[in-house]
N, C-alpha and C positions, 0 to 999 in steps of 0.2 A: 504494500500500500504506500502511494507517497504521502509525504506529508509540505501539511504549511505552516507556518505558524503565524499568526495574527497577536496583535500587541494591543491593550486598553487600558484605561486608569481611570476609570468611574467611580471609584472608592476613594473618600477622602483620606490625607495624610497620614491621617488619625482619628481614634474613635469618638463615637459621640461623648457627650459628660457621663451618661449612665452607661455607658461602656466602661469610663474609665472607672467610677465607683465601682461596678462590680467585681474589676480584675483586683481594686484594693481589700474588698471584703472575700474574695476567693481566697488569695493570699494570705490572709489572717486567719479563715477558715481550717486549709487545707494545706500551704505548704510549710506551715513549723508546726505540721500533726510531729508526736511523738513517734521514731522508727524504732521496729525491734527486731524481736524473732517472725521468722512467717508467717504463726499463728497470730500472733498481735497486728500485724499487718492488714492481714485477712479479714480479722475484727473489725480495726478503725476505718477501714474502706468499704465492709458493709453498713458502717454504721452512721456514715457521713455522706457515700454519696450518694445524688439523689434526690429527691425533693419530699418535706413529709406529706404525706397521704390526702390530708385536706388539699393542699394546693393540684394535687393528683388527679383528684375529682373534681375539681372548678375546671382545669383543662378539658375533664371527659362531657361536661354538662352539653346537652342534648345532642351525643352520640350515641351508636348503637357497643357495647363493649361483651362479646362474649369471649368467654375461656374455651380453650382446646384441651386436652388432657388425654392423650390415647399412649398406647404402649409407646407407638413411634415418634410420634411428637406431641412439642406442649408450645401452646403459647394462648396470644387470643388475639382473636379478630377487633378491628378498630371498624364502623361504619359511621356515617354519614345519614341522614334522615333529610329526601330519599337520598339512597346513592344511586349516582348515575351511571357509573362505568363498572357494572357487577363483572363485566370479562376480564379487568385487569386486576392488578394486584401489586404493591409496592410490599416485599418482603422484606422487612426489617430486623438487624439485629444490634442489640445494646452493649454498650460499652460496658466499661470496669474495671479493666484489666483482667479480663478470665474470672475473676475469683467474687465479683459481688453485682450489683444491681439486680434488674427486672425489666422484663415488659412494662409492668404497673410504674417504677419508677421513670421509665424514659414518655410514658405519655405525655408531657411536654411537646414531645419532638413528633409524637408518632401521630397525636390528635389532630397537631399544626399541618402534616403533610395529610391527612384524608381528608382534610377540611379544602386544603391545596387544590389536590389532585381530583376529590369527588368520584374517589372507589376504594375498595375496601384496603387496611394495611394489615398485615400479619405479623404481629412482633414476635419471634422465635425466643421460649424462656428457653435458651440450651441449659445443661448443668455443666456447674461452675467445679473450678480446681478449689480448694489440693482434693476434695472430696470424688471428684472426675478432674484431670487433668488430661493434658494434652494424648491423643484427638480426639476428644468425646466433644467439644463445642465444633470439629468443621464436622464430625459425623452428623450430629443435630443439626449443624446447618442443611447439607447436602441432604437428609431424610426429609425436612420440611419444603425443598423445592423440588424433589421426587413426589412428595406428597399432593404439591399443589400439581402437578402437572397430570398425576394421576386422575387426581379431582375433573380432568378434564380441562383445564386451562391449558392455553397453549407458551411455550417460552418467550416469544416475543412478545407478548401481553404479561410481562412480570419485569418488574425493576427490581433489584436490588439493593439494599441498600444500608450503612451501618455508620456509628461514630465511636470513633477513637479503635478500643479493641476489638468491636463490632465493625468498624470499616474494615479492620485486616481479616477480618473474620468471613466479610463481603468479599475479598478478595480471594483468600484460601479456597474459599466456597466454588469460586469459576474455577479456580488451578484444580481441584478437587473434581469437577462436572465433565471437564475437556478433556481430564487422562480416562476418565470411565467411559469419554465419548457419548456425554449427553448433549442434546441441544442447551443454548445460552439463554440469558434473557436476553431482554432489549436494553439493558445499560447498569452500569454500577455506580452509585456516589458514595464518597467516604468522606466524614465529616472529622476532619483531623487525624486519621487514619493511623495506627499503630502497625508500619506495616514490616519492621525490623526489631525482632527481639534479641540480637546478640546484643545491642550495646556495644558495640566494636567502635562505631563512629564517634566522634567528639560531638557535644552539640551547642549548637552554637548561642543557647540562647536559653540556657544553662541557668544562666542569672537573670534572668529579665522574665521566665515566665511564672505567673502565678500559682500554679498547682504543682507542678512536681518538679524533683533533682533527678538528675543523671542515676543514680543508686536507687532510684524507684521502677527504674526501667530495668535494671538487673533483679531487683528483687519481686518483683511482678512476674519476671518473664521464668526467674526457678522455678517458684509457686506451679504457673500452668503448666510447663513442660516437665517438671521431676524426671531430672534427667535427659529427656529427648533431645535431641540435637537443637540448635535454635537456628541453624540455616538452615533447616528445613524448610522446601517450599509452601507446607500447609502452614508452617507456623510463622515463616517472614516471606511473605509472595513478595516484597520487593527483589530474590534472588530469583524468583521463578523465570522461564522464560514466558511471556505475557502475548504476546505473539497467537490473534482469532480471537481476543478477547471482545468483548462488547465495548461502545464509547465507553468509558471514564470523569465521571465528572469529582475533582478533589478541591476541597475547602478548606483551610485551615488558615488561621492569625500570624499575623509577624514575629507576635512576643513569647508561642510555647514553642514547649521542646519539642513536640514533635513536627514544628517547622522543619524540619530537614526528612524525616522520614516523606511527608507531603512534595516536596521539591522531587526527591531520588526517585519515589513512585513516578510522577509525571517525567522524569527522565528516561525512566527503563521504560515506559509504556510506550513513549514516544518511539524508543530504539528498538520495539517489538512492533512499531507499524498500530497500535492503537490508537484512534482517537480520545485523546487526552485534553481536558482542558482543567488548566489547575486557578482557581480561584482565590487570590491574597485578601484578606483585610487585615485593617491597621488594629494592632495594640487590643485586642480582647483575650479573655481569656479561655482555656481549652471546652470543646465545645460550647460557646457561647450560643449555640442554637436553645438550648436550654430555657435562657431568658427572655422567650418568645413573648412581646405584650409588656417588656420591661425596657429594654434596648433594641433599638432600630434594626441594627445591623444582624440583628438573629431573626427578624419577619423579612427580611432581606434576603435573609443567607437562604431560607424556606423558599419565600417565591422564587429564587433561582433555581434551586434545585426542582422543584414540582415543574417549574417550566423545562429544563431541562429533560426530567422522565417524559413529559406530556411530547414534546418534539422528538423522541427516542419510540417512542411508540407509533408515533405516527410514519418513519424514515423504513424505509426498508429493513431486511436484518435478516443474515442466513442462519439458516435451522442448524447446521450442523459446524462444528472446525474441527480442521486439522489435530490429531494430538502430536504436540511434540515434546510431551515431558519425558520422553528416553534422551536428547538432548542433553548436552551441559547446560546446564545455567548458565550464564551471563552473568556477572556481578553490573550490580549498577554503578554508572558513571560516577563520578563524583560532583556534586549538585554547583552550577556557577551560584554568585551572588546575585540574586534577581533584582533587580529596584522597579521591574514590570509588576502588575495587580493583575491582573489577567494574562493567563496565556495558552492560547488552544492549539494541540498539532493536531 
């Protein structure tokens, strides 16, 4: 496939005022939490992140919310009252780091995009490590988009999509689909994307973001893998070769750490022939989609993406790819300095 690339700056220099308050109260929340042992880790990260349960329900108010629960999958359905597009489906999965959240906790994100998009979303409850560790959440993922297609839906009528450990989780999921030789969907987004768990890289931004250090990315990434390799393509698809993947759409802030994991993805995507298009803003904090109705630039970051899936669905899209995970990997580039906000190949 060739590519182009297109250059934009539509996004201001910097965030709104209620952007920048929240990266101050994140900060004070989350990044001088107490660090310890795993177990302690695992605790203070179910126990914070997240939003408490009343504000959970003021997001769900006049949607439709049913639970799934079968041997093979769990999660639950988000709708819309009516919903219009019962043939598509955006599948969602939630961040954490492997080891805590919900469906229930990310409906923030997942209410904003059915309301968006006007068809149902499926938020995937995988199980979490150290209790299931690494690959029970791509299993769980890959079982739920078997599941939906079983249902009779077709792949191109499904988006996927995830934030932070959930976007790499989006991403394993297609590296997972295409060695089994199933059909894709119609597009992937990753909202800040965790999509490298060695920690190998320096990052660059180390000090300046509000939620997590360098050492949270190591001790996150033991926790789910206990033991497994951590260049593994299911567990960091930035090593994968990406090459038949579906567009790409990647989001993520100037100011976290996993700014550099988002850049390398939209590198390697690009050098795998994917349409990629990586999306900058200024100075928030790690998924800032969150404070949907509080800061701008997260009812922002939503309508681009729903506009994105909704154009991904409409665009043509082949049923099947290539597998080429017998291949070496490719290591990805190593990411320029961008000063561009926008960039599509």
């Amino acid at each position: 496939m060739n590519t182009t690339a297109t250059n934009a700056f539509p996004s201001p220099t910097r965030p709104s005022l209620s952007g920048r308050i929240a990266t101050r109260l994140v900060r004070v929340v989350v990044k001088h939490w107490a660090r310890g042992d795993p177990l302690a880790i695992v605790r203070r990260a179910r126990k914070v992140f997240g939003l408490p349960d009343f504000l959970n329900v003021l997001h769900s108010r006049g949607l439709e919310i049913e639970k799934v629960e079968t041997p093979a999958v769990r999660g639950e359905w988000i709708r819309t009252k009516p919903c219009e597009l019962r043939d598509r489906v955006l599948l969602y999965f939630h961040g954490g780091g492997y080891v805590s959240c919900s469906p229930r906790r990310h409906r923030p994100i997942t209410t904003a995009l059915a309301r968006r998009l006007r068809c149902p979303v499926f938020a995937v409850d995988y199980r979490l490590a150290p209790e299931h560790p690494f690959p029970a959440a791509v299993d769980d993922a890959t079982a739920a988009f078997t599941w939906l297609i079983e249902s009779g839906l077709s792949p191109q009528n499904i988006a996927v999509a995830g934030d932070s450990a959930g976007g790499g989780l989006a991403l394993a999921t297609l590296v997972r689909l295409r060695r089994l030789g199933h059909s894709l969907p119609a597009c992937a987004v990753g909202l800040s994307p965790w999509v490298d768990l060695t920690g190998a890289k320096e990052y660059r931004n180390s000090g300046s973001c509000s939620m997590f250090q360098p050492r949270d990315i190591a001790a996150f990434a033991r926790i789910y893998l206990d033991g497994a390799p951590p260049e593994s393509v299911e567990a960091s698809p930035v090593f994968a070769d990406l090459a038949g993947l579906p567009p790409l759409l990647t989001q993520v802030s100037t100011t976290e750490l996993l700014f550099d994991d988002a850049l390398r993805l939209h590198e390697k995507a690009t050098s795998c022939g994917v349409k990629s298009t990586l999306r900058v803003y200024a100075g928030l904090p790690h998924v800032w989609h969150f404070l949907v109705g509080l800061v701008p630039e997260a009812g922002a970051a939503l309508d681009e993406i729903a506009d994105f899936i909704s154009a991904s669905w409409r665009a043509p899209h082949p049923t099947m790819v290539e597998d080429r995970s017998a291949s070496a990997p490719r290591n990805a580039a190593a990411a320029p300095a961008y000063n561009r906000k926008d960039v599509t190949s």
